[in-house]
CHARMM-style PDB file with segment names, atoms N, HN, CA, C and O in Angstrom:
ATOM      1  N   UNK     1     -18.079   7.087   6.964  1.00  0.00      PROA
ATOM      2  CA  UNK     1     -17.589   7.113   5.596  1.00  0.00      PROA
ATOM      3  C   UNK     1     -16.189   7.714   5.515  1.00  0.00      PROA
ATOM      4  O   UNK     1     -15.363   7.304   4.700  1.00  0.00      PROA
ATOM      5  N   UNK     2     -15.940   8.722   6.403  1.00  0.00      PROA
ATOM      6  HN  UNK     2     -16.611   9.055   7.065  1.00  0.00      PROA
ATOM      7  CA  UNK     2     -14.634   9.422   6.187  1.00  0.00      PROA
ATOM      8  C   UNK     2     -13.169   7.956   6.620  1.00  0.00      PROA
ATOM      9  O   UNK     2     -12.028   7.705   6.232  1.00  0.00      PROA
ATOM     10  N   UNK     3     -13.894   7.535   7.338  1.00  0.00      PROA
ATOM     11  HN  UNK     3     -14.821   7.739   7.653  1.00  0.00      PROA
ATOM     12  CA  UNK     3     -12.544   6.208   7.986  1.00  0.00      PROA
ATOM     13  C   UNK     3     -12.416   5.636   6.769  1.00  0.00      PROA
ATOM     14  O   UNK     3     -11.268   5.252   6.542  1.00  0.00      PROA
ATOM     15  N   UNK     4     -13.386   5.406   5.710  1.00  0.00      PROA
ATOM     16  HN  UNK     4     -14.318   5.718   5.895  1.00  0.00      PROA
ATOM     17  CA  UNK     4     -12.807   4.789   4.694  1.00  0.00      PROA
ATOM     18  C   UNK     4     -12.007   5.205   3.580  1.00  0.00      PROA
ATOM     19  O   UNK     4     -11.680   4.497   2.627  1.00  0.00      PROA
ATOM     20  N   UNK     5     -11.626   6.798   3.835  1.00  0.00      PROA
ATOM     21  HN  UNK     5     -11.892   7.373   4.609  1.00  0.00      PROA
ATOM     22  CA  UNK     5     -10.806   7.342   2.787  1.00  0.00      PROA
ATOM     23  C   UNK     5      -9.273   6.777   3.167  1.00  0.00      PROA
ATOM     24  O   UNK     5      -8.480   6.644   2.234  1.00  0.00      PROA
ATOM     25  N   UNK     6      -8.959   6.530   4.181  1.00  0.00      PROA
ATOM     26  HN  UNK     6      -9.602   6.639   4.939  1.00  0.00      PROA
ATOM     27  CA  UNK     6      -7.239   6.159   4.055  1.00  0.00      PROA
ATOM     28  C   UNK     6      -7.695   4.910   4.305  1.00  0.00      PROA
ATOM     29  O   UNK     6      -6.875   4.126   3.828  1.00  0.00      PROA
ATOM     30  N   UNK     7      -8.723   4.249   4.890  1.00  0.00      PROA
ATOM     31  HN  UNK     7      -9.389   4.886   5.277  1.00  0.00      PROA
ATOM     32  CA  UNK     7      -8.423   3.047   5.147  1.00  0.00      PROA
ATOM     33  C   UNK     7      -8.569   1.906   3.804  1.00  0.00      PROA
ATOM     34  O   UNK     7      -8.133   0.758   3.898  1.00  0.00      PROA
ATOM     35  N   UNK     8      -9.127   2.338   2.792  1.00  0.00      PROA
ATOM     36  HN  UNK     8      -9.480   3.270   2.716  1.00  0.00      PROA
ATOM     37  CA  UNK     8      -9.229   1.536   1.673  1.00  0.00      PROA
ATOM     38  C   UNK     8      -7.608   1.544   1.018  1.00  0.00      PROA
ATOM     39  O   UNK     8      -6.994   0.490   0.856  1.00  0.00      PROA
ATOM     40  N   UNK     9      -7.184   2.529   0.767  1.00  0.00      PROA
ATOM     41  HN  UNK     9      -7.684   3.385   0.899  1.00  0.00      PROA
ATOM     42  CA  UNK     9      -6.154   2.916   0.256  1.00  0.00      PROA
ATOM     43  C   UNK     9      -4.639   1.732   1.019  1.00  0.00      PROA
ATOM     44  O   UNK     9      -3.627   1.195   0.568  1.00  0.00      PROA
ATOM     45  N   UNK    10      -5.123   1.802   1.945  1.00  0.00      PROA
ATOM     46  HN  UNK    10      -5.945   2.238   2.311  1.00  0.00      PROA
ATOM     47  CA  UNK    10      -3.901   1.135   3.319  1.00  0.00      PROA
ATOM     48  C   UNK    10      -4.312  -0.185   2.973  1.00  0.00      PROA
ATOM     49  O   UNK    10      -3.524  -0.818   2.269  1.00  0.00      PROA
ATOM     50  N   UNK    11      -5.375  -0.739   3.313  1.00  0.00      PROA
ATOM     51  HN  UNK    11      -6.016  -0.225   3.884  1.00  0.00      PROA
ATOM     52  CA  UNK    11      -5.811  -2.334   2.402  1.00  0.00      PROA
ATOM     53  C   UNK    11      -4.981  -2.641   1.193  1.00  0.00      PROA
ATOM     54  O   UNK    11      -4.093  -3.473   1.003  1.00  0.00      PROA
ATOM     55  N   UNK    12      -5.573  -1.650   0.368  1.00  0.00      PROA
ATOM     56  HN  UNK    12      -6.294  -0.975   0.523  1.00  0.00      PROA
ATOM     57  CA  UNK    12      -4.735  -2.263  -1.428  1.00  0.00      PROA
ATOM     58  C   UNK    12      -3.401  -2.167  -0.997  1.00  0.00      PROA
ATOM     59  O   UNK    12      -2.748  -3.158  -1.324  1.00  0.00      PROA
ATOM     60  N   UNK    13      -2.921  -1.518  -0.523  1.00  0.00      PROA
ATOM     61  HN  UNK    13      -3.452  -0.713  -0.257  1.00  0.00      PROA
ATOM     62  CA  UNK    13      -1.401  -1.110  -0.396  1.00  0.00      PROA
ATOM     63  C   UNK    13      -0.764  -2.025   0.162  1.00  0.00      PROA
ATOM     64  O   UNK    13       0.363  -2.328  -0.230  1.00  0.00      PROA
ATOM     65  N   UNK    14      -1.344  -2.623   1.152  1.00  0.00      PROA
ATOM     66  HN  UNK    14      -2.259  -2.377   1.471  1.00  0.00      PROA
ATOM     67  CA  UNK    14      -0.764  -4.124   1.942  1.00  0.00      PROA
ATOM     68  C   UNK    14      -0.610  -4.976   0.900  1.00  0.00      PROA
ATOM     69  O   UNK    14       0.471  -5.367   0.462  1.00  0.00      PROA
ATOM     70  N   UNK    15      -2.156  -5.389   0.328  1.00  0.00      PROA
ATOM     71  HN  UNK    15      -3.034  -5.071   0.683  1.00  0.00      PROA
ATOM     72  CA  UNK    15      -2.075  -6.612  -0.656  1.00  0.00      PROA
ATOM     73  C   UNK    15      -1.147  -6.407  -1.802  1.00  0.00      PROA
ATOM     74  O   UNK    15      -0.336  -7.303  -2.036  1.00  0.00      PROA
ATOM     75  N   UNK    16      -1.169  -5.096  -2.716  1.00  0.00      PROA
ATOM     76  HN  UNK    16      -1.828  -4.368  -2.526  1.00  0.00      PROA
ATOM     77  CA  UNK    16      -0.226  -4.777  -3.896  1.00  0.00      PROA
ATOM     78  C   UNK    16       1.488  -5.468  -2.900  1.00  0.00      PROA
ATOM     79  O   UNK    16       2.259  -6.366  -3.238  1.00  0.00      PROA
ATOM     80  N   UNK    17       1.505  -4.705  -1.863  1.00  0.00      PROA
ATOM     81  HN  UNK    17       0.879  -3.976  -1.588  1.00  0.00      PROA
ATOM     82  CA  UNK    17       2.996  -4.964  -1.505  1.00  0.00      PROA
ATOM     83  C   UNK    17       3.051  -6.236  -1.271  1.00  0.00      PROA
ATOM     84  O   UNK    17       4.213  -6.549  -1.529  1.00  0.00      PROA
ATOM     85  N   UNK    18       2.444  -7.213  -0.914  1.00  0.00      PROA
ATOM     86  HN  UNK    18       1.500  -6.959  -0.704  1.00  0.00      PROA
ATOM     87  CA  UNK    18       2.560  -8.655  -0.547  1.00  0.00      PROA
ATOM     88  C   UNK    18       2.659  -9.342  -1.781  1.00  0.00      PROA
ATOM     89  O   UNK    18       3.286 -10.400  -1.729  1.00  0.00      PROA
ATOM     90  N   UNK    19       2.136  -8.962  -3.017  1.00  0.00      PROA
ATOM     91  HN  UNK    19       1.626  -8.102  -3.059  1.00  0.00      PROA
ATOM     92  CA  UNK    19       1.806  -9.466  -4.107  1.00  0.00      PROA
ATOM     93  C   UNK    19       3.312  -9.227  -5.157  1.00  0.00      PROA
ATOM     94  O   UNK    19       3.808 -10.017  -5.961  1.00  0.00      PROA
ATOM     95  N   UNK    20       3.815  -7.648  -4.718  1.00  0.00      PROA
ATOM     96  HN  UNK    20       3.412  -7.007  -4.065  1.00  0.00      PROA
ATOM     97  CA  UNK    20       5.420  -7.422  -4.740  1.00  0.00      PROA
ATOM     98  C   UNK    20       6.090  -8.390  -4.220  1.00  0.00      PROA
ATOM     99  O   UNK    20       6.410  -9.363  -4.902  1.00  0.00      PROA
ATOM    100  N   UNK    21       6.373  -8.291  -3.075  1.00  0.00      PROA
ATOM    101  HN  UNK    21       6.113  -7.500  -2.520  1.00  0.00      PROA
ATOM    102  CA  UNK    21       7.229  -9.522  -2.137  1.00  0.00      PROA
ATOM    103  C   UNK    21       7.246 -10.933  -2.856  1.00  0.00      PROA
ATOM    104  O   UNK    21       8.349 -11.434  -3.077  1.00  0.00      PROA
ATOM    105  N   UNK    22       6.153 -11.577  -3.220  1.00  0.00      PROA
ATOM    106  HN  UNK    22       5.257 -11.171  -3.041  1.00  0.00      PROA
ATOM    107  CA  UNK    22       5.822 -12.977  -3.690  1.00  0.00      PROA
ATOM    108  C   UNK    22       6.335 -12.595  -5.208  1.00  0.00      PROA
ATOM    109  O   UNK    22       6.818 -13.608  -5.713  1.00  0.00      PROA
ATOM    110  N   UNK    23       6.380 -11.690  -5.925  1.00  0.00      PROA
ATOM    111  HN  UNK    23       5.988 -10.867  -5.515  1.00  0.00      PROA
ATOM    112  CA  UNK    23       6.790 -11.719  -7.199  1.00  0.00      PROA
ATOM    113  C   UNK    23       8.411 -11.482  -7.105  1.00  0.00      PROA
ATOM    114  O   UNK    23       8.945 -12.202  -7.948  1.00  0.00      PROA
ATOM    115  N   UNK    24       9.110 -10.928  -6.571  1.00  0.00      PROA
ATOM    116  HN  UNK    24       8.676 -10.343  -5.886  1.00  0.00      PROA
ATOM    117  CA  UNK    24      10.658 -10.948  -6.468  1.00  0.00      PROA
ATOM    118  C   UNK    24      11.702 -12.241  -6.681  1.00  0.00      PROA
ATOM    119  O   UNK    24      12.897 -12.400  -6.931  1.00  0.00      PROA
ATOM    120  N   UNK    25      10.615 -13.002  -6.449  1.00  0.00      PROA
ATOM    121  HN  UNK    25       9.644 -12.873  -6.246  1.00  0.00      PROA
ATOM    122  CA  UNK    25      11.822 -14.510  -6.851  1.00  0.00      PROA
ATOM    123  C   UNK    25      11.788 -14.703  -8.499  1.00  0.00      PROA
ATOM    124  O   UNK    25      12.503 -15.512  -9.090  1.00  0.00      PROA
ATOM    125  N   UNK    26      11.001 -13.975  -9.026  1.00  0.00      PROA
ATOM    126  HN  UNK    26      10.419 -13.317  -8.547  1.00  0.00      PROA
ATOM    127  CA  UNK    26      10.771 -14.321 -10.741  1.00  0.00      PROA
ATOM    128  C   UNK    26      11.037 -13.102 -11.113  1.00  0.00      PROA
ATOM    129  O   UNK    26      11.434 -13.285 -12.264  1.00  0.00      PROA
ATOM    130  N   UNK    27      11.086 -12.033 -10.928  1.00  0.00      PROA
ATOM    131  HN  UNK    27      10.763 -11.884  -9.993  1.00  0.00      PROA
ATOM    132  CA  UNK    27      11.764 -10.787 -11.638  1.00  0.00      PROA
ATOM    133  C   UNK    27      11.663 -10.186 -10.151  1.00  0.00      PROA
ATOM    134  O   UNK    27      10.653  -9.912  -9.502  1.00  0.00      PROA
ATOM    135  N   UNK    28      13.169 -10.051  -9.773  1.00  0.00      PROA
ATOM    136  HN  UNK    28      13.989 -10.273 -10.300  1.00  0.00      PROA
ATOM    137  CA  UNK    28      13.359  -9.266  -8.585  1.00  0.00      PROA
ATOM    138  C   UNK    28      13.137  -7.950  -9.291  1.00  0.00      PROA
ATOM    139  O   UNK    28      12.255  -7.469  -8.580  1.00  0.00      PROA
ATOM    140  N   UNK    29      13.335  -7.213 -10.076  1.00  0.00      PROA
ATOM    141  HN  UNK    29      14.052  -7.603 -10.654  1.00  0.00      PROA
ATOM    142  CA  UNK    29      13.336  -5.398 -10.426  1.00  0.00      PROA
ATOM    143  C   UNK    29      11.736  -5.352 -10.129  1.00  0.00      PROA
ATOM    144  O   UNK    29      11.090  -4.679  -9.326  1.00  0.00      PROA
ATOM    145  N   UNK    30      11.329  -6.376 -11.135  1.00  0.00      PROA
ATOM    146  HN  UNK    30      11.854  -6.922 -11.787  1.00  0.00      PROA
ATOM    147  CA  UNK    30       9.765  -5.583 -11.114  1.00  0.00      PROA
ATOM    148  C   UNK    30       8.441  -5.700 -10.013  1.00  0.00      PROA
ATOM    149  O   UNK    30       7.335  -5.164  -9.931  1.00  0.00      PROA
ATOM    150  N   UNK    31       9.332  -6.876  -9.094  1.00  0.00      PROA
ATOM    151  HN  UNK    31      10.230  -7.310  -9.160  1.00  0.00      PROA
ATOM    152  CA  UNK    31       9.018  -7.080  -7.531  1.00  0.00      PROA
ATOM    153  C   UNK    31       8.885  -5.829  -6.585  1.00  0.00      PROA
ATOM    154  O   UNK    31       7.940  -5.377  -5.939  1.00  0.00      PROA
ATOM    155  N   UNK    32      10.207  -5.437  -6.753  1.00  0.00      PROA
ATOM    156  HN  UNK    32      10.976  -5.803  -7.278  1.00  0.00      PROA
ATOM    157  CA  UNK    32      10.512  -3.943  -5.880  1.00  0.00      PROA
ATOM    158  C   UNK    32       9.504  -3.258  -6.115  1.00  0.00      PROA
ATOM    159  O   UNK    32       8.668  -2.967  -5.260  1.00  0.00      PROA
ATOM    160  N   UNK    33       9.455  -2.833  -7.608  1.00  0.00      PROA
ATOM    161  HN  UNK    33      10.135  -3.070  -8.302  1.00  0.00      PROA
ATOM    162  CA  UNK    33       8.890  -1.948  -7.844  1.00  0.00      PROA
ATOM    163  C   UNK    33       7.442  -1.746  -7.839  1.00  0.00      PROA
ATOM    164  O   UNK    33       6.883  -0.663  -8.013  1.00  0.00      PROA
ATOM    165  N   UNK    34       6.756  -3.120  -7.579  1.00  0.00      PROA
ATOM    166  HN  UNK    34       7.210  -4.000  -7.437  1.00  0.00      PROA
ATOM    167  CA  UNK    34       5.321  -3.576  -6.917  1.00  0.00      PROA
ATOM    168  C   UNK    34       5.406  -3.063  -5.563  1.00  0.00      PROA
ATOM    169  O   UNK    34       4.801  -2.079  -5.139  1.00  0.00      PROA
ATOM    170  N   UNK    35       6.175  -3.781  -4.942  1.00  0.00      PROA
ATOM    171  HN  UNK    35       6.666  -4.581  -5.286  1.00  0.00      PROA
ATOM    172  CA  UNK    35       6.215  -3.498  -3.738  1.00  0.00      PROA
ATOM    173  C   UNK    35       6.309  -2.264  -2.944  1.00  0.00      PROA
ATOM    174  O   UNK    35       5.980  -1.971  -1.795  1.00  0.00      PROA
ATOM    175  N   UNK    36       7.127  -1.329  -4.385  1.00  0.00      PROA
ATOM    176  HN  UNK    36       7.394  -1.567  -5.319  1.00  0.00      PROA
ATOM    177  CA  UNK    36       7.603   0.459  -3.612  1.00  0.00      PROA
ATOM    178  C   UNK    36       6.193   0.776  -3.504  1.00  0.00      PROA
ATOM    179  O   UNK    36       5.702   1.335  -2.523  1.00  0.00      PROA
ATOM    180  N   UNK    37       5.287   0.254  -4.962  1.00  0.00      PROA
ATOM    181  HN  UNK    37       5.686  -0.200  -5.758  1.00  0.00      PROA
ATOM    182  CA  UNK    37       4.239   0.815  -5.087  1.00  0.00      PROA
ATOM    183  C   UNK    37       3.108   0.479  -4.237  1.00  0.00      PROA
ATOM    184  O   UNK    37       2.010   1.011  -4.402  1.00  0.00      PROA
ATOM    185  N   UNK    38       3.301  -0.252  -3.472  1.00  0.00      PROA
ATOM    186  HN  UNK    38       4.193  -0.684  -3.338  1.00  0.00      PROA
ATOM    187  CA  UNK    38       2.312  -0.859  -2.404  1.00  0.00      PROA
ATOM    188  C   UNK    38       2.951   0.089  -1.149  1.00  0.00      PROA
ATOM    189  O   UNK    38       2.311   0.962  -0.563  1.00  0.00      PROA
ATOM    190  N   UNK    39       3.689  -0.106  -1.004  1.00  0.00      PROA
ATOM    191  HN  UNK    39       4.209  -0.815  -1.481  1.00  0.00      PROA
ATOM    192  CA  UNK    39       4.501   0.740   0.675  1.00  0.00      PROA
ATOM    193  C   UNK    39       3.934   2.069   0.026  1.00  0.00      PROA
ATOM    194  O   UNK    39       3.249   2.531   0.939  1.00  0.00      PROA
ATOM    195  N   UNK    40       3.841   2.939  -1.047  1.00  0.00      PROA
ATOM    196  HN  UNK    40       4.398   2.565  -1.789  1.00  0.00      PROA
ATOM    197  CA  UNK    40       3.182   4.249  -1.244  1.00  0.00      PROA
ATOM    198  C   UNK    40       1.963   4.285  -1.003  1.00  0.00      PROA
ATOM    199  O   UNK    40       1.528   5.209  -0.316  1.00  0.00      PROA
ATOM    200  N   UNK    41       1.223   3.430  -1.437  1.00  0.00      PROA
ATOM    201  HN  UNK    41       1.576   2.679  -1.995  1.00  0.00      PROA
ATOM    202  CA  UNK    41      -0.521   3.339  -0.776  1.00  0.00      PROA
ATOM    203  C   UNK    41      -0.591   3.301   0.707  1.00  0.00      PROA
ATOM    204  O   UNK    41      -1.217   4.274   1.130  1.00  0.00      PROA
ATOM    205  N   UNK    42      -0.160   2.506   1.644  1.00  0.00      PROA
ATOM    206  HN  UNK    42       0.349   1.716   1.301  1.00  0.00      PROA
ATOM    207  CA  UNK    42       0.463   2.516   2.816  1.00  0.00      PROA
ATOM    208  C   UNK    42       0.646   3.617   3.336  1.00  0.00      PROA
ATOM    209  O   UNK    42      -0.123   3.958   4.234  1.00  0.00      PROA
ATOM    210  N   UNK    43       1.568   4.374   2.982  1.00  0.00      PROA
ATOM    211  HN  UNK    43       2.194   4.097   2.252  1.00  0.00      PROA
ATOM    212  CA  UNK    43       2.008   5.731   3.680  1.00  0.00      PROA
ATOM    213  C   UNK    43       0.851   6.705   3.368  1.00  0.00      PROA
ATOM    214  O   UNK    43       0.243   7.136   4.347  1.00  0.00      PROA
ATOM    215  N   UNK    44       0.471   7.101   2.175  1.00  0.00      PROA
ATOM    216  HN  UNK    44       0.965   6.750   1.379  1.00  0.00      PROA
ATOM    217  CA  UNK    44      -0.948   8.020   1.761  1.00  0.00      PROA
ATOM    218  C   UNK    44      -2.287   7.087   2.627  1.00  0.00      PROA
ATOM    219  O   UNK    44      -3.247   7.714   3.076  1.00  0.00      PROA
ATOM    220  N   UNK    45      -2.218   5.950   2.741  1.00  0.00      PROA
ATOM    221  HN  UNK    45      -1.438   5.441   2.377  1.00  0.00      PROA
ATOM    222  CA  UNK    45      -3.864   6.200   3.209  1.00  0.00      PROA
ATOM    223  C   UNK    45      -3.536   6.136   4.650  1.00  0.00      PROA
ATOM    224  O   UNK    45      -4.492   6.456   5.357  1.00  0.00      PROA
ATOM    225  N   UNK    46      -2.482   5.821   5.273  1.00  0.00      PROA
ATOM    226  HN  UNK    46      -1.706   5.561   4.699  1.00  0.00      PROA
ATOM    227  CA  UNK    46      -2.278   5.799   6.857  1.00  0.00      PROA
ATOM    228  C   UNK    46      -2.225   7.779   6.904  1.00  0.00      PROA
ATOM    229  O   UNK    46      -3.051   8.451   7.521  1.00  0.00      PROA
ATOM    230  N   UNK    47      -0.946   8.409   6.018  1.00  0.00      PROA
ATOM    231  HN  UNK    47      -0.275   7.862   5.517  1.00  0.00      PROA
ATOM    232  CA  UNK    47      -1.673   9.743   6.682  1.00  0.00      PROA
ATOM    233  C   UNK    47      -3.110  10.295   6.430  1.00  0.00      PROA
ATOM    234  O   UNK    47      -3.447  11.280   7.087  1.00  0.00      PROA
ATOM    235  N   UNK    48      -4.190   9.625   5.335  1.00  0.00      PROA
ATOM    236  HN  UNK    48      -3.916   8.825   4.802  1.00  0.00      PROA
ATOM    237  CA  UNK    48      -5.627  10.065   5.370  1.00  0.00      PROA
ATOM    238  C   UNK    48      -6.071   9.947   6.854  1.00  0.00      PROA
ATOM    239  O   UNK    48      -6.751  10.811   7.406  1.00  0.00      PROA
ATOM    240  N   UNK    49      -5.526   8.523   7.608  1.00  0.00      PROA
ATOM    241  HN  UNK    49      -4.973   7.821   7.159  1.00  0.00      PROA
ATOM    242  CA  UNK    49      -6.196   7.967   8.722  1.00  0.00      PROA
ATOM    243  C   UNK    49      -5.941   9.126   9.592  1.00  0.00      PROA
ATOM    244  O   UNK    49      -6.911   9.592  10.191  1.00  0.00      PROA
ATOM    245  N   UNK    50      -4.907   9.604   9.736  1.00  0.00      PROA
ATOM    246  HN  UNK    50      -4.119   9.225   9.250  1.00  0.00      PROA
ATOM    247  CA  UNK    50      -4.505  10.527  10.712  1.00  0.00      PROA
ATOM    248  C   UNK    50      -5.222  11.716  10.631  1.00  0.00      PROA
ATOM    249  O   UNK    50      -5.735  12.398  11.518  1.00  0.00      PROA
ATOM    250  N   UNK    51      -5.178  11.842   9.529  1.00  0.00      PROA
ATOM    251  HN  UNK    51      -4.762  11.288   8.808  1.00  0.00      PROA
ATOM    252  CA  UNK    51      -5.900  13.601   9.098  1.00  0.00      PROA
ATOM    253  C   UNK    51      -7.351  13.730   9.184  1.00  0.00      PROA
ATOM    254  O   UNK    51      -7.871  14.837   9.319  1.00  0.00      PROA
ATOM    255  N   UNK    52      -8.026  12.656   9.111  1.00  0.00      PROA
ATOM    256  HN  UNK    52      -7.603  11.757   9.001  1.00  0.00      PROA
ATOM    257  CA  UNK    52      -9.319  12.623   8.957  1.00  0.00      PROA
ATOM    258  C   UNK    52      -9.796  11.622  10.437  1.00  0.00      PROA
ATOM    259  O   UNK    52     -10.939  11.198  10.609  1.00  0.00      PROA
ATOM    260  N   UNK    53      -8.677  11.399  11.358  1.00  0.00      PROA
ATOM    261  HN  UNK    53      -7.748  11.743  11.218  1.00  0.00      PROA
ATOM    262  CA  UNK    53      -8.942  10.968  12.523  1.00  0.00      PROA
ATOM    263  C   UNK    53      -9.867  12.170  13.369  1.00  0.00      PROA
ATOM    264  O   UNK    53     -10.985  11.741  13.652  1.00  0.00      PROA
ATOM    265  N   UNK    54      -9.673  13.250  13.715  1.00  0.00      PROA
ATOM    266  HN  UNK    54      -8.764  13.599  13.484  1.00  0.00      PROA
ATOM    267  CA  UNK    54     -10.253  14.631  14.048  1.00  0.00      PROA
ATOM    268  C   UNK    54     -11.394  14.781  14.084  1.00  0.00      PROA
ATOM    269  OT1 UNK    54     -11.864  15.887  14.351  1.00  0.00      PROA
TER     270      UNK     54
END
């Protein structure tokens, strides 16, 4: 159960950011800003992975 605390988080975070990326050709601002918000899920559940690797 503990692998799934960063690893759920790192999932959404891929898809939100991919879902960023694909939206940038129709409003590049609010693309990015999908996308920052996906690369932040990313970074928080990869360091859960680490911390709760132990």
């Amino acid at each position: 159960m503990k692998a799934r605390e960063g690893l759920i988080p790192t999932v959404l975070g891929t898809v939100v950011t991919t879902t960023g990326i694909a939206v940038r050709r129709a409003a590049p601002a609010l693309g990015w800003g999908i996308a920052g918000f996906g690369l932040a899920h990313i970074v928080l559940g990869a360091i859960d992975l680490v911390q709760h690797r132990r």
